[in-house]
Biopython code that builds the backbone (N, CA, C, O; Angstrom):
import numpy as np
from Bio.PDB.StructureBuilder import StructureBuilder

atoms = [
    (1, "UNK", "N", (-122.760, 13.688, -115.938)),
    (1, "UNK", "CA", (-123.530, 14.871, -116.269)),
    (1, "UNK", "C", (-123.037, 15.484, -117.572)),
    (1, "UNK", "O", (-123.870, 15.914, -118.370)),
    (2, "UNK", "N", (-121.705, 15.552, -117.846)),
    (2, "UNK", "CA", (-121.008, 15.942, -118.857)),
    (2, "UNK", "C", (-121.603, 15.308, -120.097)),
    (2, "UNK", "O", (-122.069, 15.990, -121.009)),
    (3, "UNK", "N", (-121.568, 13.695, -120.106)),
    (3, "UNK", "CA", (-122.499, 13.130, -120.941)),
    (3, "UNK", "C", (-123.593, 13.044, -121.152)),
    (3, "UNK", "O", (-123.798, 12.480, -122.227)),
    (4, "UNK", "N", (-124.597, 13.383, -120.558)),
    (4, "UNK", "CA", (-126.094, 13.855, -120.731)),
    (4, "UNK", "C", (-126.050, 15.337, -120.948)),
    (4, "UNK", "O", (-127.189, 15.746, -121.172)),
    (5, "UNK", "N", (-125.369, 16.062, -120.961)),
    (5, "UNK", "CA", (-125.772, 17.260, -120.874)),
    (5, "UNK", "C", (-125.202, 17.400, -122.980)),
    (5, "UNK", "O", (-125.757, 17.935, -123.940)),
    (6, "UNK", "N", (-124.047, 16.704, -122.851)),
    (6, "UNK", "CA", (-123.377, 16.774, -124.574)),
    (6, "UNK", "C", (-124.792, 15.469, -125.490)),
    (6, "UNK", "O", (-124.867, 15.461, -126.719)),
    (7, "UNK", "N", (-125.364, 14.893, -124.951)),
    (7, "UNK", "CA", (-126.240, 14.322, -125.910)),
    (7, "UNK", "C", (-127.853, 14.796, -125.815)),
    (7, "UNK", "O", (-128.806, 14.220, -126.340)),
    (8, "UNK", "N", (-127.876, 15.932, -125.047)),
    (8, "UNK", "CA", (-128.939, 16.134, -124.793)),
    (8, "UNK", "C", (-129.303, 18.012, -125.265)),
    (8, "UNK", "O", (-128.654, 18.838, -124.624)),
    (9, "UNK", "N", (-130.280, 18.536, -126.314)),
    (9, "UNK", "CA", (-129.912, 19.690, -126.904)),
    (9, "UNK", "C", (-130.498, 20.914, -125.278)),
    (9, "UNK", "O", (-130.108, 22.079, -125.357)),
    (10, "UNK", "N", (-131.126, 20.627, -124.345)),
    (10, "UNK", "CA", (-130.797, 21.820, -123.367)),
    (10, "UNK", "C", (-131.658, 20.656, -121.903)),
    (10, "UNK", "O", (-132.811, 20.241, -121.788)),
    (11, "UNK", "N", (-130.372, 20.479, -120.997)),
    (11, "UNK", "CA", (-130.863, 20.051, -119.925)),
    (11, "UNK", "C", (-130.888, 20.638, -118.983)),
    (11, "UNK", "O", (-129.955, 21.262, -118.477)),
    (12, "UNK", "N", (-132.473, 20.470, -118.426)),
    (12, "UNK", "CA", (-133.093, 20.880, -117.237)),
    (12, "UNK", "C", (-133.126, 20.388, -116.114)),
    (12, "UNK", "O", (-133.661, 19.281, -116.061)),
    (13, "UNK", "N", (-132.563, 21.007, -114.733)),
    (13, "UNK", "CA", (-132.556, 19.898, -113.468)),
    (13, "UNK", "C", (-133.636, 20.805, -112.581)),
    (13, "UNK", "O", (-133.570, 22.008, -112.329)),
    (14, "UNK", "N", (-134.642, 19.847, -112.193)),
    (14, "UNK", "CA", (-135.938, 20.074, -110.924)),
    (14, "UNK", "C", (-135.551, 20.135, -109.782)),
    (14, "UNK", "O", (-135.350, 19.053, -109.230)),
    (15, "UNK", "N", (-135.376, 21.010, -109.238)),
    (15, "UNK", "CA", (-135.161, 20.898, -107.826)),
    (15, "UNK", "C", (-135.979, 21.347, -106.937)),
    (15, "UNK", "O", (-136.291, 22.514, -107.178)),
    (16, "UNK", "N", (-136.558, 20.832, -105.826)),
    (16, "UNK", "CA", (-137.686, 21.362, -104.980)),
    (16, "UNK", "C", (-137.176, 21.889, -103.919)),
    (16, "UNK", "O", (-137.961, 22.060, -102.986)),
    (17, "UNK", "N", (-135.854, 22.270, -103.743)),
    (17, "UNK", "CA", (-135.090, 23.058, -102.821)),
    (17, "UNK", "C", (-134.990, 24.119, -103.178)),
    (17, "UNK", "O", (-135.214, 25.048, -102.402)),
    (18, "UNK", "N", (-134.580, 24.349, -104.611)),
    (18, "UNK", "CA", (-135.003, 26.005, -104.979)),
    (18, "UNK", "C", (-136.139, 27.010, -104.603)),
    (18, "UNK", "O", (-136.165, 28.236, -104.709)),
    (19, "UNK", "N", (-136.985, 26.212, -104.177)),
    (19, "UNK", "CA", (-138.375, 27.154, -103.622)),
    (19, "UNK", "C", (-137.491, 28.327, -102.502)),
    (19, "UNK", "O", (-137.882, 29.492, -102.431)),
    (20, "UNK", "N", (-136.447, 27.897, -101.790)),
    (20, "UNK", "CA", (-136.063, 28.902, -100.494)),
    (20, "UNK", "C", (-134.733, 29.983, -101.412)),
    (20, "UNK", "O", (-133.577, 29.723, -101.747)),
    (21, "UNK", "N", (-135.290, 30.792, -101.515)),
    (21, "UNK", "CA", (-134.181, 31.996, -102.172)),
    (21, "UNK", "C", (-132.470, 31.494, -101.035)),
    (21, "UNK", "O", (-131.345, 31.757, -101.459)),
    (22, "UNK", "N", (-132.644, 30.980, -100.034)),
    (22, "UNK", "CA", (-131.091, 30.641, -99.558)),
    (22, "UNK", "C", (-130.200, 29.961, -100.398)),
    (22, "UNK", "O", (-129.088, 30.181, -100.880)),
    (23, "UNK", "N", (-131.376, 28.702, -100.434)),
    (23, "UNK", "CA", (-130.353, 27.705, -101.093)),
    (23, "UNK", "C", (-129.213, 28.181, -102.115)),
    (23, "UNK", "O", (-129.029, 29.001, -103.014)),
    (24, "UNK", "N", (-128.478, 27.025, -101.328)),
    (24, "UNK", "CA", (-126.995, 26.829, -102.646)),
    (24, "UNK", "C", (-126.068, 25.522, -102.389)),
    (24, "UNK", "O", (-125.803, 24.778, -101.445)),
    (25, "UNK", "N", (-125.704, 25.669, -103.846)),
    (25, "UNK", "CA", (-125.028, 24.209, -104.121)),
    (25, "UNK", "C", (-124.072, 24.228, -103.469)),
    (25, "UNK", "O", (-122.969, 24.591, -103.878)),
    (26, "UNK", "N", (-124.402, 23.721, -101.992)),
    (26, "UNK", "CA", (-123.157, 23.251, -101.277)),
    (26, "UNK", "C", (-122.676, 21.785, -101.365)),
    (26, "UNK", "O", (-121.453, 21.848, -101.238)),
    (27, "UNK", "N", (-123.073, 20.405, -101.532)),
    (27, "UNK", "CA", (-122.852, 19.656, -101.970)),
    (27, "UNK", "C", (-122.195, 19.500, -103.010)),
    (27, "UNK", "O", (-122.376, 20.240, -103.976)),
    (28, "UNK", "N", (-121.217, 18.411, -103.020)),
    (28, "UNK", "CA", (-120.382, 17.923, -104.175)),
    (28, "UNK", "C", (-120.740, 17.783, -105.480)),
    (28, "UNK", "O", (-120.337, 18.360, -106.489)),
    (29, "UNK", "N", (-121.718, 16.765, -105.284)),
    (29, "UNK", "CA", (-122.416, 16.353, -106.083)),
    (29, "UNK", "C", (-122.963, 17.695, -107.362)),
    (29, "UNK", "O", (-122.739, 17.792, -108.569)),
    (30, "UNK", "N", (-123.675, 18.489, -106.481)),
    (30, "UNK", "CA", (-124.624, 19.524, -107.212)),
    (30, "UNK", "C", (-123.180, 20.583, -107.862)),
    (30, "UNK", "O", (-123.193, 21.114, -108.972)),
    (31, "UNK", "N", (-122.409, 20.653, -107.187)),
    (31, "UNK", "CA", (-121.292, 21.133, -107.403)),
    (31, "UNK", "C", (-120.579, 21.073, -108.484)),
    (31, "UNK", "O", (-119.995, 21.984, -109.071)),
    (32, "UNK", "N", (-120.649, 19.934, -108.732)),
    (32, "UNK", "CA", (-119.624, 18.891, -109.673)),
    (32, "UNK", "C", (-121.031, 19.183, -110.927)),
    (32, "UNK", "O", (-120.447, 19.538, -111.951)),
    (33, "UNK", "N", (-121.992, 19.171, -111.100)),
    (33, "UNK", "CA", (-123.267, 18.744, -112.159)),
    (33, "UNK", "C", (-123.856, 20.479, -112.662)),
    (33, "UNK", "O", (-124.842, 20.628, -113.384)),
    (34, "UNK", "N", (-123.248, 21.341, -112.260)),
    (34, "UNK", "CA", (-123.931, 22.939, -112.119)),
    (34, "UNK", "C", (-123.330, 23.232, -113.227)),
    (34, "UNK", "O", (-123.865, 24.115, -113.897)),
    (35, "UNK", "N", (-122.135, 22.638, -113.726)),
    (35, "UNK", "CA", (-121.515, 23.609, -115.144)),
    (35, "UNK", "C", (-122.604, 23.078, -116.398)),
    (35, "UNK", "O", (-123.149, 23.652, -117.341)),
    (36, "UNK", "N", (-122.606, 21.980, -115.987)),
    (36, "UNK", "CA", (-123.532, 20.991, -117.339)),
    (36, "UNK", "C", (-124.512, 20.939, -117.430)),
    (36, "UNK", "O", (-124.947, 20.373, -118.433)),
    (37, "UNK", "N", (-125.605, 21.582, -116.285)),
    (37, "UNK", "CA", (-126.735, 21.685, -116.420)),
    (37, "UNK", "C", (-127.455, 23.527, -116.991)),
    (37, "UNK", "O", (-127.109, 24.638, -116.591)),
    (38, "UNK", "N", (-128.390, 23.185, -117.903)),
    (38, "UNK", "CA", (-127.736, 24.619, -119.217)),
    (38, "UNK", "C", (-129.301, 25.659, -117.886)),
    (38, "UNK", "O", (-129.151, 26.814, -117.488)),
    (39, "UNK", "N", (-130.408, 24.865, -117.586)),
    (39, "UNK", "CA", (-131.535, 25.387, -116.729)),
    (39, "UNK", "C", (-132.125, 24.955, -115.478)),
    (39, "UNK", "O", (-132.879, 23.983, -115.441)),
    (40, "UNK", "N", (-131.808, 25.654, -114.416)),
    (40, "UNK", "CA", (-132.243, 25.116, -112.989)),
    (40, "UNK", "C", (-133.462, 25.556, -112.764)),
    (40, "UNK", "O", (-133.774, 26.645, -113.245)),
    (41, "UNK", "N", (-134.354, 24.855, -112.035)),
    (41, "UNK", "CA", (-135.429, 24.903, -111.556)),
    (41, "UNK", "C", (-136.342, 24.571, -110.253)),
    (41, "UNK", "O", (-136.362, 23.501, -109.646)),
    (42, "UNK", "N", (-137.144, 25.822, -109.949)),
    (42, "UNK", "CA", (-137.833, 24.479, -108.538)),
    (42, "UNK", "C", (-138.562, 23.938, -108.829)),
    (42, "UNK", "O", (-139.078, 24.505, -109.792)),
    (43, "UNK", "N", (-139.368, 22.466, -108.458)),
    (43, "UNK", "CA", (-140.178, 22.118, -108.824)),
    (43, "UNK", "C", (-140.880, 21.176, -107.478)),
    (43, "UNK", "O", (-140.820, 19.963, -107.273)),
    (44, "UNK", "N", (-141.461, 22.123, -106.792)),
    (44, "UNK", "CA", (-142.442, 22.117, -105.494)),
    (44, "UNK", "C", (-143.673, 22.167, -105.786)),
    (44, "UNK", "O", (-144.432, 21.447, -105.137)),
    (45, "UNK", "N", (-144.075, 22.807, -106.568)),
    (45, "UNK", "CA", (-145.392, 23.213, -106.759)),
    (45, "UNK", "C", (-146.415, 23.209, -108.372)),
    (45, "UNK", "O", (-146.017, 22.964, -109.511)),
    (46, "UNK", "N", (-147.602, 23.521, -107.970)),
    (46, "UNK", "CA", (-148.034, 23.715, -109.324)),
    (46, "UNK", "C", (-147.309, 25.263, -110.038)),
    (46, "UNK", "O", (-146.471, 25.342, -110.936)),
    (47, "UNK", "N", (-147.730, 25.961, -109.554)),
    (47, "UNK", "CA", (-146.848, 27.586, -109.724)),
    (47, "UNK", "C", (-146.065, 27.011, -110.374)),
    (47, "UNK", "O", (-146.272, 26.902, -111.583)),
    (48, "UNK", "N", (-144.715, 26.362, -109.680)),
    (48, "UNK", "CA", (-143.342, 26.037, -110.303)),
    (48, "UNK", "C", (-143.102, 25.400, -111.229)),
    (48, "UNK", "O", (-142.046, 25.574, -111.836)),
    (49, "UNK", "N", (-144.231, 24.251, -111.702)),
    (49, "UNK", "CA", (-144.060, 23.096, -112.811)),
    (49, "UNK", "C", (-144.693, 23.961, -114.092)),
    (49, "UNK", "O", (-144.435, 23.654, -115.256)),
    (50, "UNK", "N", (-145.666, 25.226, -113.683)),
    (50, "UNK", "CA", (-146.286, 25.913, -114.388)),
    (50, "UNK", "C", (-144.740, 26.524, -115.482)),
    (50, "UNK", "O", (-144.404, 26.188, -116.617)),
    (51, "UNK", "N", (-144.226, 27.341, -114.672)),
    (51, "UNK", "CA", (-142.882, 27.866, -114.541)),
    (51, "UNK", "C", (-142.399, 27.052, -115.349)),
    (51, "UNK", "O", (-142.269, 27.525, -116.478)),
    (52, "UNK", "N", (-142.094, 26.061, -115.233)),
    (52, "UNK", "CA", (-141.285, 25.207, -115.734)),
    (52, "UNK", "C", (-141.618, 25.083, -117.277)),
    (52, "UNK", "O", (-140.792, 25.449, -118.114)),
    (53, "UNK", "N", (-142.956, 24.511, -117.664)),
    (53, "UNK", "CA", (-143.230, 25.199, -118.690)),
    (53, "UNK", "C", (-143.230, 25.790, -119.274)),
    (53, "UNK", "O", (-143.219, 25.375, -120.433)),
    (54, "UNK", "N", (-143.239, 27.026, -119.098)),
    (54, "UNK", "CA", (-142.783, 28.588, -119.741)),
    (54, "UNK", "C", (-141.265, 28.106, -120.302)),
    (54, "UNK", "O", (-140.967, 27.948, -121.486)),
    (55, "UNK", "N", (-140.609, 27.965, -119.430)),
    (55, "UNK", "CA", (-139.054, 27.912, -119.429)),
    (55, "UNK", "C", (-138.731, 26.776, -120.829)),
    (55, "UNK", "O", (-137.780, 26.775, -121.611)),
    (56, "UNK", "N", (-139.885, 25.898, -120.756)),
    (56, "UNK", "CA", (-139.181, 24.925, -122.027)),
    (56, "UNK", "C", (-138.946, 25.710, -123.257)),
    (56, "UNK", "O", (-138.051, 25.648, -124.099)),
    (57, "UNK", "N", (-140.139, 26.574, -123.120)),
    (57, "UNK", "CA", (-140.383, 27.371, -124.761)),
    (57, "UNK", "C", (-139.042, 28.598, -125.053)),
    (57, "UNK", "O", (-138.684, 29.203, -126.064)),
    (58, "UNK", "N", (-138.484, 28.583, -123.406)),
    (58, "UNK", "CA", (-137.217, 29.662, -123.842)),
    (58, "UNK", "C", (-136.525, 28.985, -123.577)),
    (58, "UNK", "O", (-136.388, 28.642, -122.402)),
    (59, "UNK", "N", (-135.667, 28.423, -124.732)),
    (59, "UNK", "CA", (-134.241, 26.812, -124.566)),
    (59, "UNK", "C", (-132.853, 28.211, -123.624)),
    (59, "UNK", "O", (-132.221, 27.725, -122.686)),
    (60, "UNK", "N", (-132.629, 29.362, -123.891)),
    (60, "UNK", "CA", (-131.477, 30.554, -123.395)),
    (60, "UNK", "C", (-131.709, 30.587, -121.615)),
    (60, "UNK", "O", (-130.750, 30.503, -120.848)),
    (61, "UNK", "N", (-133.205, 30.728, -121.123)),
    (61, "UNK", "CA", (-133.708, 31.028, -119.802)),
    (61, "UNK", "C", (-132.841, 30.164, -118.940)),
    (61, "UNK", "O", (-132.967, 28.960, -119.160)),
    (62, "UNK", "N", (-131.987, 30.508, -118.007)),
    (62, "UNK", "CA", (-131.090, 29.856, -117.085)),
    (62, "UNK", "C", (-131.771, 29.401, -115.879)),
    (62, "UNK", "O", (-131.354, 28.417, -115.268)),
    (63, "UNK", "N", (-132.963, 30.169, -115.439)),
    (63, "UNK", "CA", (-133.892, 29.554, -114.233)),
    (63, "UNK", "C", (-132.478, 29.958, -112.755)),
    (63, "UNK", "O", (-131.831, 30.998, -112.872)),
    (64, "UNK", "N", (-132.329, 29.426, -112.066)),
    (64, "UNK", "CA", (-131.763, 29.581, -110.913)),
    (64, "UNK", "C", (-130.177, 29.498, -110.857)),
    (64, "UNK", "O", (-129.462, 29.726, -109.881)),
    (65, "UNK", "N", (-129.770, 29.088, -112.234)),
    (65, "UNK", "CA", (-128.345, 28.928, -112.545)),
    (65, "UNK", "C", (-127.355, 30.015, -112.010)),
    (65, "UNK", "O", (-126.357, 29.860, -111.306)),
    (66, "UNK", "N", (-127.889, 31.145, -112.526)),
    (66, "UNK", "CA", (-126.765, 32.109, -112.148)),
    (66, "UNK", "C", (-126.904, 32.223, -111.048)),
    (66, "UNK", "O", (-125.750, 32.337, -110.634)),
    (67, "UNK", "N", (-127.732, 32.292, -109.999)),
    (67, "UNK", "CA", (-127.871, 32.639, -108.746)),
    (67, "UNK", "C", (-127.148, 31.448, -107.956)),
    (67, "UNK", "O", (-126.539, 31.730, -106.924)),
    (68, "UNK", "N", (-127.195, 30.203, -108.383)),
    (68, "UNK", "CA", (-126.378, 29.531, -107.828)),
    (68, "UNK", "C", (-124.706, 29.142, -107.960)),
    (68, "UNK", "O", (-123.909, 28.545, -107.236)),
    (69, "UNK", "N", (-124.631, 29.851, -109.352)),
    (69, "UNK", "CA", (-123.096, 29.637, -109.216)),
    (69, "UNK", "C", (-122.601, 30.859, -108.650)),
    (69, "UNK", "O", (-121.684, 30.828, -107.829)),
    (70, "UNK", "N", (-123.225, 32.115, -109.086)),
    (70, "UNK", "CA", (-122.468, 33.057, -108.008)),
    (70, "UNK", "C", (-122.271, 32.639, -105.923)),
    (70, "UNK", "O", (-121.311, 33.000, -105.243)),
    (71, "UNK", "N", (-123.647, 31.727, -105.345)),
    (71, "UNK", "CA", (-123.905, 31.502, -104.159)),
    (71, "UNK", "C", (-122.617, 30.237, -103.892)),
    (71, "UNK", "O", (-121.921, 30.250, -102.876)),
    (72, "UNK", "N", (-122.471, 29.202, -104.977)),
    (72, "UNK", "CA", (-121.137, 28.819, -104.724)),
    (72, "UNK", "C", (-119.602, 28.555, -105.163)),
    (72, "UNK", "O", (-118.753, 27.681, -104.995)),
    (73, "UNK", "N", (-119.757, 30.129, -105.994)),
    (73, "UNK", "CA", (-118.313, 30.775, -106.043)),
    (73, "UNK", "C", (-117.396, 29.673, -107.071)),
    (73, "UNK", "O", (-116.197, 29.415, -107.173)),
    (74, "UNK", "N", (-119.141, 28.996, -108.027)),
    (74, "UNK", "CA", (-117.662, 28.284, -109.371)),
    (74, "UNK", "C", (-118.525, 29.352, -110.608)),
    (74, "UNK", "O", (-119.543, 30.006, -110.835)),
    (75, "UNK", "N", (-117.300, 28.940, -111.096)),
    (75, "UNK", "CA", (-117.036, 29.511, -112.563)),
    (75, "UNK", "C", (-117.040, 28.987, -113.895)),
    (75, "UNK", "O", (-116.783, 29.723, -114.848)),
]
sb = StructureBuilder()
sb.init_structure("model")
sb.init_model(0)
sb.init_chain("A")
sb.init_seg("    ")
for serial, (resi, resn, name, xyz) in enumerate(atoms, 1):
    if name == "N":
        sb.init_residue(resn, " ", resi, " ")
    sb.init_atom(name, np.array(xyz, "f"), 0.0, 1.0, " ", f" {name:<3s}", serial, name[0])
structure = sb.get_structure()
């Protein structure tokens, strides 16, 4: 992730689990990939891919990022 995220100028990860305001990166995996990914997203729906769109045109927009690193307590 470290390496896609350094050759890549702002990466975006889809997630269709974000639709539930609970979720959080409890997994390793998502865990380990949350510092390097610069915009989180859900992507369930038309709404959301709509969303998603918007979000390309603002490269700064974090999408679900902060909400998930505060939900699993990295830094």
């Amino acid at each position: 992730m470290e390496r896609l995220h350094l050759s890549s100028r702002h990466l975006i990860w889809i997630n269709p689990l974000l639709r539930w305001d609970g979720f959080a990166a409890k997994a390793q995996g998502i865990r380990t990939m949350l510092p390097h990914v610069d915009t989180f997203r859900a992507g369930h729906s038309i709404e959301s891919l709509e969303a998603l769109a918007d979000a390309i045109s603002r490269p700064h927009d974090p999408g679900e990022k902060i909400r998930l690193l505060k939900a699993s307590q990295i830094s």
